[in-house]
C-alpha positions in Angstrom: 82.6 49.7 101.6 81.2 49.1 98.0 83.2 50.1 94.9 81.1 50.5 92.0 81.5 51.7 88.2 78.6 53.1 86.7 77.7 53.4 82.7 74.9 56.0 82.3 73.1 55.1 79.0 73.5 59.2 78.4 76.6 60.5 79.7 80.0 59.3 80.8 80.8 56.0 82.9 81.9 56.9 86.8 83.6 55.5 90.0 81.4 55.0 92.9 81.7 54.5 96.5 78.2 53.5 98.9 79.7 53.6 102.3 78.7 53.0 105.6 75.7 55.9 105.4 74.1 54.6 102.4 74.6 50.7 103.6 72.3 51.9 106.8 69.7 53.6 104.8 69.8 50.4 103.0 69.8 48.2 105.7 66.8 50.5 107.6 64.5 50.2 104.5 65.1 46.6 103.7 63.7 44.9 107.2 66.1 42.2 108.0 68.5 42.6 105.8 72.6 42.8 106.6 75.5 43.9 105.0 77.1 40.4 106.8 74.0 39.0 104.9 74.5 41.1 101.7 78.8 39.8 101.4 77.7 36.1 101.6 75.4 36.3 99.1 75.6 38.9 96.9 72.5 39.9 94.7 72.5 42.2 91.9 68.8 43.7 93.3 70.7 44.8 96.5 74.1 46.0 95.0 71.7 48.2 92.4 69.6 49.6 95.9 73.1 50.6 97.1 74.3 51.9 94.2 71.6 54.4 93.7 71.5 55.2 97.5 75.0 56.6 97.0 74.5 58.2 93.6 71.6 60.0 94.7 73.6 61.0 98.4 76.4 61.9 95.8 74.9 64.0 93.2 74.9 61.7 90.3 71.8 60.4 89.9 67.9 62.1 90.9 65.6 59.8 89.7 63.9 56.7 91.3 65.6 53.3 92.0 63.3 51.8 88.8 65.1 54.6 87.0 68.4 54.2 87.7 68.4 50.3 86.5 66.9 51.2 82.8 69.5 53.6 82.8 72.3 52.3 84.3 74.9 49.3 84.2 76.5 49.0 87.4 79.7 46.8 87.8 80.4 45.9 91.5 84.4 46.3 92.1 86.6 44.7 93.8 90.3 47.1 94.8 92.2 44.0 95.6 91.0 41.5 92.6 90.1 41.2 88.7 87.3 40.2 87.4 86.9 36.2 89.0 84.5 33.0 87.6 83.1 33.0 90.9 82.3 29.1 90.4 86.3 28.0 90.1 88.1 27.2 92.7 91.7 28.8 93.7 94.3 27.1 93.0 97.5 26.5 95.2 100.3 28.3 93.7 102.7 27.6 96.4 105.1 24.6 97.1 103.9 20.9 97.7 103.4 19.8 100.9 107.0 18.1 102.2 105.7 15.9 105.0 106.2 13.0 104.4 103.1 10.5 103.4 102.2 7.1 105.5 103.2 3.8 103.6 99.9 2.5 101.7 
């Protein structure tokens, strides 16, 4: 569900995946929160919670949640798109429009 790549200050950067088992631990300790909640606005406190959740579940990582964020960069990632400026737009790449406009 969530693609991450995580730098350990000491040791070698990894892929990894927090799927639907760690998104309900997440969900269960985090009273009211959603993953529908979590994809419209994304927070880096929530994507490190899920991050840890999975590389502790995974066998990468045994300390606490504080620990894992003075010792780890996390990059969310996305399969299907580069790195994006969230705050431009997209741009049409395809063909103008060929109805036709009313008279002004």
């Amino acid at each position: 569900m969530f693609n991450f790549q995580v730098a350990p200050d000491n040791g070698d950067e990894y892929p990894l995946v927090a799927d639907s088992r760690d998104v309900y631990r997440w969900e269960k300790s985090n009273r009211g929160k959603t993953v529908g909640q979590l994809l419209e606005d994304m927070n880096m406190t929530d994507l490190y919670d899920l991050a840890w959740r999975a590389a502790r579940r995974q066998g990468h990582f045994d300390g606490t949640l504080a620990e894992f964020v003075d010792t780890c960069a996390i990059k969310n990632v996305d399969d299907a798109q580069e790195d994006v400026d969230p705050t431009r737009q997209a741009r049409s790449t395809g063909p103008a429009s060929t109805s036709p406009s009313p008279a002004a």
